[in-house]
Jmol script that loads the backbone (N, CA, C; Angstrom):
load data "model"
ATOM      1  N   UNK A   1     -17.064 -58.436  21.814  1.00  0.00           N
ATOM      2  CA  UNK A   1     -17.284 -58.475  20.385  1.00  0.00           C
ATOM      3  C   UNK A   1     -18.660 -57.899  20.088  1.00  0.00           C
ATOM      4  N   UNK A   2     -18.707 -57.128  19.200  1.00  0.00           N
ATOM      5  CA  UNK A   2     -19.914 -55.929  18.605  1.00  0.00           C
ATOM      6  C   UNK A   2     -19.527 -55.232  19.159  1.00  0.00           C
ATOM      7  N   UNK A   3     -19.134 -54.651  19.874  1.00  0.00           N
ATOM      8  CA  UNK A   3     -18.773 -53.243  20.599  1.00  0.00           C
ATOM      9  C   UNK A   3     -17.906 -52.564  19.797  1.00  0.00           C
ATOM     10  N   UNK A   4     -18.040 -51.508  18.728  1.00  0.00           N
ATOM     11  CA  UNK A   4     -16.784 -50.884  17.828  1.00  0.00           C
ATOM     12  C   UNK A   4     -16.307 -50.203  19.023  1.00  0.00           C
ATOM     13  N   UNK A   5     -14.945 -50.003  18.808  1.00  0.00           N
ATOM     14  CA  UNK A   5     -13.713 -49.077  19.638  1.00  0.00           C
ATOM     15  C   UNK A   5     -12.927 -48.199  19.001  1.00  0.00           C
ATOM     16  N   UNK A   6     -12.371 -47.240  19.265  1.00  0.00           N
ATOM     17  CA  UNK A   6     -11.529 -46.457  18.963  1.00  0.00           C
ATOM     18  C   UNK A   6      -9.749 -46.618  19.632  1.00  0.00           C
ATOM     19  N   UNK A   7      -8.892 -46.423  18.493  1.00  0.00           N
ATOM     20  CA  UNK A   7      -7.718 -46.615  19.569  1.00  0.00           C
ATOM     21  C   UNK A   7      -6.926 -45.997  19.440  1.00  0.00           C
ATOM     22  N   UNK A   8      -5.562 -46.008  20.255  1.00  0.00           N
ATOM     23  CA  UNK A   8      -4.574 -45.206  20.068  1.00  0.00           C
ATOM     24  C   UNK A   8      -3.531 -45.686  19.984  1.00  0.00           C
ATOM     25  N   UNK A   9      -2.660 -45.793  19.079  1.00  0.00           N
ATOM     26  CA  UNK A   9      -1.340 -46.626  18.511  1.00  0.00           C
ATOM     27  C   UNK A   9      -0.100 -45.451  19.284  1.00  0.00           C
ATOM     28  N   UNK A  10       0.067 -46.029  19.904  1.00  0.00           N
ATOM     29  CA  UNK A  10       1.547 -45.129  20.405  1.00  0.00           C
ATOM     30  C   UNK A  10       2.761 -45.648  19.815  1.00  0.00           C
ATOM     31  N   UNK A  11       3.787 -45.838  20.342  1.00  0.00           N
ATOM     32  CA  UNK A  11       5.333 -46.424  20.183  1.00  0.00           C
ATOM     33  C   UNK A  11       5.588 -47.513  20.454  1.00  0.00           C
ATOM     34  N   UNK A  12       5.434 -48.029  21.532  1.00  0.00           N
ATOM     35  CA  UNK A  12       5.299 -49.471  22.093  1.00  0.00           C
ATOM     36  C   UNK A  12       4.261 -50.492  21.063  1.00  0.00           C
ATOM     37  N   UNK A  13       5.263 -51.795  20.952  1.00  0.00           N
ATOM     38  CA  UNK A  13       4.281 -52.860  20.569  1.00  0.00           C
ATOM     39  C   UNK A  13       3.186 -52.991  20.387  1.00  0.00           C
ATOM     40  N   UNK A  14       2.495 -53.301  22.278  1.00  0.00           N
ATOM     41  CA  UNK A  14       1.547 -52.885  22.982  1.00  0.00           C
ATOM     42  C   UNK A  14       0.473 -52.309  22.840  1.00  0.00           C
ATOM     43  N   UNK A  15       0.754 -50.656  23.133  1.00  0.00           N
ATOM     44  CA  UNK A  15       0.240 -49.641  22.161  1.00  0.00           C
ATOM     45  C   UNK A  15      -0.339 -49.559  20.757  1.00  0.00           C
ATOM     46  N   UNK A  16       0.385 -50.346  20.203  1.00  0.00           N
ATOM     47  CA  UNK A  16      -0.175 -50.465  19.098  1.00  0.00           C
ATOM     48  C   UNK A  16      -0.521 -51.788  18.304  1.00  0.00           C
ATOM     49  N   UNK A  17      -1.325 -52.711  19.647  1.00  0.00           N
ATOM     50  CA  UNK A  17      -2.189 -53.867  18.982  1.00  0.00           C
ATOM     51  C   UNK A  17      -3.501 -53.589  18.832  1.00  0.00           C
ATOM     52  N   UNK A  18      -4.054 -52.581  19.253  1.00  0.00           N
ATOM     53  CA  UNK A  18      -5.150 -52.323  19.104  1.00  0.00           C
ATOM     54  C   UNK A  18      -5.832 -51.593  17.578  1.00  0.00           C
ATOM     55  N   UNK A  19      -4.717 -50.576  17.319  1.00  0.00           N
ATOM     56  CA  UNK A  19      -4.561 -50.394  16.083  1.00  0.00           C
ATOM     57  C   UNK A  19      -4.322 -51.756  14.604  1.00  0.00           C
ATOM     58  N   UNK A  20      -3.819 -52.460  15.096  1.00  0.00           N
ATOM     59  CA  UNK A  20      -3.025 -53.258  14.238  1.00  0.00           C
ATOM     60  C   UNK A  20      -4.223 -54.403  13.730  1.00  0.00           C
ATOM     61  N   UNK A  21      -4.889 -54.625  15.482  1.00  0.00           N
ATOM     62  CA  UNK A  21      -6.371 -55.753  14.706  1.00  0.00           C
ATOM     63  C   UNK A  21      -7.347 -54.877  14.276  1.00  0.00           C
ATOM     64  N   UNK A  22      -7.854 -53.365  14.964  1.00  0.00           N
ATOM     65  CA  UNK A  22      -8.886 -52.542  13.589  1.00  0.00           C
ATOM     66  C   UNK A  22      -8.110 -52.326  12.195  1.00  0.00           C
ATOM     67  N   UNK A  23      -6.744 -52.540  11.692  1.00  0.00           N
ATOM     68  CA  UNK A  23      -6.397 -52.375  10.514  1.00  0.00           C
ATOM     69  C   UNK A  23      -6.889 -53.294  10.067  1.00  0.00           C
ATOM     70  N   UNK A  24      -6.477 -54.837  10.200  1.00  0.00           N
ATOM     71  CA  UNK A  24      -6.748 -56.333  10.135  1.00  0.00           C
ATOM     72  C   UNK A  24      -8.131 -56.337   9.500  1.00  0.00           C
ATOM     73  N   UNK A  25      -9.149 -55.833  10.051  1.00  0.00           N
ATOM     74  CA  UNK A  25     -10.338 -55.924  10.198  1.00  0.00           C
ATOM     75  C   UNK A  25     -11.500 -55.020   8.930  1.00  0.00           C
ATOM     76  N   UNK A  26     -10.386 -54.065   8.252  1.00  0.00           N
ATOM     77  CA  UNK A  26     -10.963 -53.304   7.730  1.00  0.00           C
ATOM     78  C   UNK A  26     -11.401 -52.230   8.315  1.00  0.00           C
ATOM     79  N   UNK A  27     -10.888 -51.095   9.901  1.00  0.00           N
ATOM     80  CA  UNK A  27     -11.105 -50.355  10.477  1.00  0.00           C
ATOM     81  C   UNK A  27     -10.340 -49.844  11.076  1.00  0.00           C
ATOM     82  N   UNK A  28      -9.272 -48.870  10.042  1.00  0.00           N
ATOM     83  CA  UNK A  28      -7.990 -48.224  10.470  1.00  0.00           C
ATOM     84  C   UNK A  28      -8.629 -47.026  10.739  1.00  0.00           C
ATOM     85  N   UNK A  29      -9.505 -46.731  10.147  1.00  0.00           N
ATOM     86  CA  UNK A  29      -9.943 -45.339  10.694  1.00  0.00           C
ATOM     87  C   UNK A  29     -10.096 -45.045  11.922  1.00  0.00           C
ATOM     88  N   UNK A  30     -10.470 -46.052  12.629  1.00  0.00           N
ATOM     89  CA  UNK A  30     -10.799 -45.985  14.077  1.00  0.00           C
ATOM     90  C   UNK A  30      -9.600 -45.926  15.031  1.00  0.00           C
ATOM     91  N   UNK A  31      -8.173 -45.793  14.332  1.00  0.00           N
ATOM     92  CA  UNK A  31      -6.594 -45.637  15.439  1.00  0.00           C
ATOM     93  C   UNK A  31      -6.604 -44.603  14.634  1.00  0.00           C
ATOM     94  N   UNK A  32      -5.883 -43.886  15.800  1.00  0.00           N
ATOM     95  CA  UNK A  32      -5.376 -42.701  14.989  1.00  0.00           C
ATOM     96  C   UNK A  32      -3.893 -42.719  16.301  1.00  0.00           C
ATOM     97  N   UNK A  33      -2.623 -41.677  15.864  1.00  0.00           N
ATOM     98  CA  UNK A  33      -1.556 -41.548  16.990  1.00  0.00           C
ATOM     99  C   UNK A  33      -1.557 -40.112  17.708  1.00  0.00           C
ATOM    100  N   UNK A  34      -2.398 -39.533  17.564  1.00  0.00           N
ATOM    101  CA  UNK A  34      -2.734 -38.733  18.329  1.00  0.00           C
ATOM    102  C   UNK A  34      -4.156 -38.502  19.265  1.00  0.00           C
ATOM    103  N   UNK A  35      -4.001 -37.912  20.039  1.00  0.00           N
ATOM    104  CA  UNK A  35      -5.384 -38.058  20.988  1.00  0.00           C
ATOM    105  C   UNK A  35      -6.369 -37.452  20.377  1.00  0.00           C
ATOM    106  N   UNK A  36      -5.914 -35.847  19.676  1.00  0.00           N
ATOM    107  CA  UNK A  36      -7.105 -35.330  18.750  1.00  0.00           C
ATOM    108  C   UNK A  36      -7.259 -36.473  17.589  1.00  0.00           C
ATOM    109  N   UNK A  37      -6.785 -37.341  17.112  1.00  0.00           N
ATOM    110  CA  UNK A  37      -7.622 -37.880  16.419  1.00  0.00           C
ATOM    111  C   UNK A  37      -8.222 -39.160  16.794  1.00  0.00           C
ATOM    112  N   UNK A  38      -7.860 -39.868  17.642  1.00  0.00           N
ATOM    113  CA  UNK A  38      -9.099 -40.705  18.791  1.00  0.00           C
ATOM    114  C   UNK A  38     -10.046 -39.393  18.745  1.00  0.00           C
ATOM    115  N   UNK A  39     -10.230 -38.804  19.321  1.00  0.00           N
ATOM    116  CA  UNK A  39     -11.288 -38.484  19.629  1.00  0.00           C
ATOM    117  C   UNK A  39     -11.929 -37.857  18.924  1.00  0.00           C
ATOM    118  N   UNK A  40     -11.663 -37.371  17.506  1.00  0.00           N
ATOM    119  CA  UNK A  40     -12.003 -37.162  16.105  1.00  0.00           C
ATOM    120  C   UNK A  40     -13.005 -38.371  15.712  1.00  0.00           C
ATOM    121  N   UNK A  41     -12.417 -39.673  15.761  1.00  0.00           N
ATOM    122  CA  UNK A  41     -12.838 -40.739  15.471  1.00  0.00           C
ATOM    123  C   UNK A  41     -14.049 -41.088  15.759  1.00  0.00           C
ATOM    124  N   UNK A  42     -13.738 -40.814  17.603  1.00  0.00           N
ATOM    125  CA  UNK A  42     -14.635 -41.321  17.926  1.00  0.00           C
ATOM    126  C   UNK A  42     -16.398 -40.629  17.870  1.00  0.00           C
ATOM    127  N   UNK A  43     -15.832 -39.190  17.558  1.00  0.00           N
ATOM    128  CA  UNK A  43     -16.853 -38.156  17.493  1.00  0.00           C
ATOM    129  C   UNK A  43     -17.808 -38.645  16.341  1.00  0.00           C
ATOM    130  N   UNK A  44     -16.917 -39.381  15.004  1.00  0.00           N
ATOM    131  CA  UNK A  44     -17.236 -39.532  13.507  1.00  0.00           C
ATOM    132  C   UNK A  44     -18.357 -40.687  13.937  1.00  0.00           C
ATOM    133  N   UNK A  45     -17.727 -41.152  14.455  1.00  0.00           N
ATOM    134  CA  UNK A  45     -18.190 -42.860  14.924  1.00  0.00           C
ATOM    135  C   UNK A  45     -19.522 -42.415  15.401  1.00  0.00           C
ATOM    136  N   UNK A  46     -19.871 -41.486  16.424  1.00  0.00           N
ATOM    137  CA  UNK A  46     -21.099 -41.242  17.363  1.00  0.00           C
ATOM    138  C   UNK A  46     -21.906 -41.035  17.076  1.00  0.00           C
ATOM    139  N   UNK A  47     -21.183 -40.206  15.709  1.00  0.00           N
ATOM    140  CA  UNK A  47     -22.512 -39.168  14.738  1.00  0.00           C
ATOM    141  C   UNK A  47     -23.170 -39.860  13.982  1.00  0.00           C
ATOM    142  N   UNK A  48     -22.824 -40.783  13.941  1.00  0.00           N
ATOM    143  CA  UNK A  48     -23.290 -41.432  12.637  1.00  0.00           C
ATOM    144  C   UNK A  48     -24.144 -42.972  13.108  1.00  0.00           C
ATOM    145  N   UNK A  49     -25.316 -42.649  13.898  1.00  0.00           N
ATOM    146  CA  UNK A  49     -26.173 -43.819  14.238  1.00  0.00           C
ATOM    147  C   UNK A  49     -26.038 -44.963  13.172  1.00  0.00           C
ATOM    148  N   UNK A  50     -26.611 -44.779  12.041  1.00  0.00           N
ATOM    149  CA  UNK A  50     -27.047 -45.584  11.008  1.00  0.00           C
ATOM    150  C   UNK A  50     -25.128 -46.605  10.821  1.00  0.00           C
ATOM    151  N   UNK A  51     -24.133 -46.268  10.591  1.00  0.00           N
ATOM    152  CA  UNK A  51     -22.879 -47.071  10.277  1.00  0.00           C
ATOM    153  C   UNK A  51     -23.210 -47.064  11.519  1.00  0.00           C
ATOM    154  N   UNK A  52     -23.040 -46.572  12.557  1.00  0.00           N
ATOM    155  CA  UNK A  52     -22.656 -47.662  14.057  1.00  0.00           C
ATOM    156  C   UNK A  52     -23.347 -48.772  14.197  1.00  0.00           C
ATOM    157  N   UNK A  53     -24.645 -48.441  14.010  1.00  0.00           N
ATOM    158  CA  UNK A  53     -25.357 -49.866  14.132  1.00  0.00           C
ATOM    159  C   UNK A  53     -25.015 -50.600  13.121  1.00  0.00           C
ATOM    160  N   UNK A  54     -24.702 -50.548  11.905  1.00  0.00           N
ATOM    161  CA  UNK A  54     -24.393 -51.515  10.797  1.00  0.00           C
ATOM    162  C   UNK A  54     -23.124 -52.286  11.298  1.00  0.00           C
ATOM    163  N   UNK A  55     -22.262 -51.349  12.070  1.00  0.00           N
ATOM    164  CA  UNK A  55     -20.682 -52.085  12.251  1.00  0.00           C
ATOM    165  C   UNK A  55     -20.747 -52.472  13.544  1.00  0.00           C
ATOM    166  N   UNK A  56     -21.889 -52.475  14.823  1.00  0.00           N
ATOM    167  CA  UNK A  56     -21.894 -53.348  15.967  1.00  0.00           C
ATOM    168  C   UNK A  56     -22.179 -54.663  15.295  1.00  0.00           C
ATOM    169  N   UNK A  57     -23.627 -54.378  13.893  1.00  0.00           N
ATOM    170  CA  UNK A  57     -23.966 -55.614  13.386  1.00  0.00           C
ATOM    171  C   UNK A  57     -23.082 -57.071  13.082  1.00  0.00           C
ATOM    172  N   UNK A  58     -22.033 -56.388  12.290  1.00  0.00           N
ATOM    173  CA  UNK A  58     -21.113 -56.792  11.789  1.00  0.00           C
ATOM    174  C   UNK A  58     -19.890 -57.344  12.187  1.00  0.00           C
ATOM    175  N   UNK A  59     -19.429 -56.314  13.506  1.00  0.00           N
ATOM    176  CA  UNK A  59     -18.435 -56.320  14.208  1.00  0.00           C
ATOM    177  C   UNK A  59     -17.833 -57.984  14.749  1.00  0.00           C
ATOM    178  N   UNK A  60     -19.212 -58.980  15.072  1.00  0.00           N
ATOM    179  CA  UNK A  60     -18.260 -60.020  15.203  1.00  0.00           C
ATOM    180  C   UNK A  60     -17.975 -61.298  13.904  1.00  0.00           C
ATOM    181  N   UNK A  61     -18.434 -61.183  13.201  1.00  0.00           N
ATOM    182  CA  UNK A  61     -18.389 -61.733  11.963  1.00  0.00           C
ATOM    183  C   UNK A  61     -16.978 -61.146  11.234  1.00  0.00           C
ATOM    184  N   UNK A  62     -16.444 -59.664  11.429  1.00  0.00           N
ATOM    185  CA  UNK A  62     -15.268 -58.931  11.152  1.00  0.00           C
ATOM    186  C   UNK A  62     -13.785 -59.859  12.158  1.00  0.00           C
ATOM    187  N   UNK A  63     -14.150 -59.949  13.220  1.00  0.00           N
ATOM    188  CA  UNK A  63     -13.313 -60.028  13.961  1.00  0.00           C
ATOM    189  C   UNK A  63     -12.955 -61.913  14.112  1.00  0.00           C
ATOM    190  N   UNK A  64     -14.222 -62.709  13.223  1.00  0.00           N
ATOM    191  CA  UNK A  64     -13.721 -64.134  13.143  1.00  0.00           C
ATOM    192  C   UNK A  64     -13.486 -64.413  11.764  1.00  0.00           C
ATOM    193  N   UNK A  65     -13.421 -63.623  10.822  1.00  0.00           N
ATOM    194  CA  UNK A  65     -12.832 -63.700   9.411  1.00  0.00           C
ATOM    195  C   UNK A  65     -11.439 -63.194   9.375  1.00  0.00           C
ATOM    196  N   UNK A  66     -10.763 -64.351   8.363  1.00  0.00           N
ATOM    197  CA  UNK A  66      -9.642 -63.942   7.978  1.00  0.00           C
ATOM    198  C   UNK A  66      -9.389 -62.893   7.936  1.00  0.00           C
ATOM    199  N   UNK A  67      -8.021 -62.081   8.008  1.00  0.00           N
ATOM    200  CA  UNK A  67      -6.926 -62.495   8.771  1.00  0.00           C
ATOM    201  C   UNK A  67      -6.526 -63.008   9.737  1.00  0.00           C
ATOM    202  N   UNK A  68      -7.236 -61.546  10.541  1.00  0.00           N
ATOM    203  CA  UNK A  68      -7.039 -62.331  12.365  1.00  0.00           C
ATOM    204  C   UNK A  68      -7.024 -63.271  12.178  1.00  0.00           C
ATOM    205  N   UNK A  69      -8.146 -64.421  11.920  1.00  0.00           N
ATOM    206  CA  UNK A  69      -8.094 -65.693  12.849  1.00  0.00           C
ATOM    207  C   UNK A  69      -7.222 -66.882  11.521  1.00  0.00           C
ATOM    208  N   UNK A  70      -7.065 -66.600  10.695  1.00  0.00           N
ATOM    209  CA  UNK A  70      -5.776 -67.429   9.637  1.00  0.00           C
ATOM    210  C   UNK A  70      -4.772 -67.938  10.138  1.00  0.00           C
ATOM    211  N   UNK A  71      -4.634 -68.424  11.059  1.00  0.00           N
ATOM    212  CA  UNK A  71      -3.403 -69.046  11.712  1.00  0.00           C
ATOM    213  C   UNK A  71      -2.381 -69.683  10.287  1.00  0.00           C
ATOM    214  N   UNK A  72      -3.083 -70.887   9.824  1.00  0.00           N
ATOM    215  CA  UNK A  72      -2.545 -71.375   8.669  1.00  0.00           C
ATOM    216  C   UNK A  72      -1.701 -70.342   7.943  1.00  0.00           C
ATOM    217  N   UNK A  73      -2.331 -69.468   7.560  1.00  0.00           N
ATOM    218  CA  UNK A  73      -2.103 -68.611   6.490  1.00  0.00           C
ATOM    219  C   UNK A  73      -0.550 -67.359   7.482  1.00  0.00           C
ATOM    220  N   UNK A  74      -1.104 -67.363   8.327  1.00  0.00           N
ATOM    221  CA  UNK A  74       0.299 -66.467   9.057  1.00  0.00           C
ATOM    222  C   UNK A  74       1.231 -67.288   9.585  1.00  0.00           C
ATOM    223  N   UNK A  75       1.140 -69.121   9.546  1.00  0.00           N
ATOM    224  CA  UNK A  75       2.256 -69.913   9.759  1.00  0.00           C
ATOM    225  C   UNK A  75       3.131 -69.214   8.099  1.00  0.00           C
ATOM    226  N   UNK A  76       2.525 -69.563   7.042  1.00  0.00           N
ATOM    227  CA  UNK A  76       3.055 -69.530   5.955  1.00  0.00           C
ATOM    228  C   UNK A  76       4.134 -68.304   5.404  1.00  0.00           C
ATOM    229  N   UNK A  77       3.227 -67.110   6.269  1.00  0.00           N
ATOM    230  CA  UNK A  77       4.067 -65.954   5.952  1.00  0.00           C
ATOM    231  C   UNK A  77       5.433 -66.039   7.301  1.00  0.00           C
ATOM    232  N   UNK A  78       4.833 -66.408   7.905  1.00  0.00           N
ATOM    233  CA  UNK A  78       6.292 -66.120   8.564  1.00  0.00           C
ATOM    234  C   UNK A  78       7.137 -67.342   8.474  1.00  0.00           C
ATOM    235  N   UNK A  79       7.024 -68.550   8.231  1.00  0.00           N
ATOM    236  CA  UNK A  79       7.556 -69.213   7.325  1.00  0.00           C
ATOM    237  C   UNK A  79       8.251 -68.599   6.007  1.00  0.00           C
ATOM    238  N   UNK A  80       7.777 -68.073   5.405  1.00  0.00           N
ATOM    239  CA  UNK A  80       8.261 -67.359   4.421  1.00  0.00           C
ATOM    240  C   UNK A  80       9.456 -66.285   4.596  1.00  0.00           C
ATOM    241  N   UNK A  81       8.854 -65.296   5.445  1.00  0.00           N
ATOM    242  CA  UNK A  81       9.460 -64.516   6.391  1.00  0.00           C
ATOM    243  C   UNK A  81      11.456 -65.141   6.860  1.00  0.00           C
ATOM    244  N   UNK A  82      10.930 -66.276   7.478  1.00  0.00           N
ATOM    245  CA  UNK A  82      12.198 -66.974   7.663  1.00  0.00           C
ATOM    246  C   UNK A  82      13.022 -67.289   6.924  1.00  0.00           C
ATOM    247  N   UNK A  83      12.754 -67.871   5.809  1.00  0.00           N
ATOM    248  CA  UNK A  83      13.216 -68.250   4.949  1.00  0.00           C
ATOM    249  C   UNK A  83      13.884 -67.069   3.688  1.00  0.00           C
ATOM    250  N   UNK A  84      13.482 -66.295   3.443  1.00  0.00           N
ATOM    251  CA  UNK A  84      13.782 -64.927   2.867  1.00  0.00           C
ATOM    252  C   UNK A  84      14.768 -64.689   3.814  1.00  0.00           C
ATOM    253  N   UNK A  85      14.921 -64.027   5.256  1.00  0.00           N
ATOM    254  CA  UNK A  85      16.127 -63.666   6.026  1.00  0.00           C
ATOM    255  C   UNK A  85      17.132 -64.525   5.783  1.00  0.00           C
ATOM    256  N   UNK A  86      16.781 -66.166   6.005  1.00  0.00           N
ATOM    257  CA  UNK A  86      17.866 -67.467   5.946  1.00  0.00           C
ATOM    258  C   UNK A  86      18.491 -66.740   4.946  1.00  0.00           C
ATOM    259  N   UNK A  87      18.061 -66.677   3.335  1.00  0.00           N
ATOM    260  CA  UNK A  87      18.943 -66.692   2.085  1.00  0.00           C
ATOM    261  C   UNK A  87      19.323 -65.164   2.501  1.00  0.00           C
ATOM    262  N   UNK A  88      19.127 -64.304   2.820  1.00  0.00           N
ATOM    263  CA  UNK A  88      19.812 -63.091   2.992  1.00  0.00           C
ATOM    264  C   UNK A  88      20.662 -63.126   3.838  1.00  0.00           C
TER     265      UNK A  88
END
end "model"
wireframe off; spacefill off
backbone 0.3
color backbone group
């Protein structure tokens, strides 16, 4: 945690949890599904001292705020979730 990353969302699940918690987080920019754009990303990311250091700053304060860590709140939706399929 503080360490920003870059990722790559492929096809698989898997593949694409890494993408799925920088969306979460407010940092979709950082997946991309191709390799030129990882490494687009990550180029954007490098160049730019001043946001990198702001978002290592930040980075774990991002990653223990809601969503991610909402358990409550993602019982409810998929609760919900269930219940919507049930009546369908």
């Amino acid at each position: 945690m503080g360490v920003p990353a870059v990722s790559r969302a492929g096809r698989s699940h898997v593949s694409r949890v890494g993408a799925g918690i920088l969306t979460q987080v407010g940092l979709g920019h950082l997946a991309a599904e191709k390799e030129d754009g990882v490494v687009a990303a990550a180029v954007r990311l490098a160049g730019n001292v001043r946001a990198l250091r702001d978002l290592r700053l930040a980075m774990r304060e991002r990653l223990l705020a809601p969503p991610l860590l909402d358990v409550a709140g993602l019982v409810r939706r998929l609760e919900r979730a269930y219940r919507e399929s049930w009546v369908r």
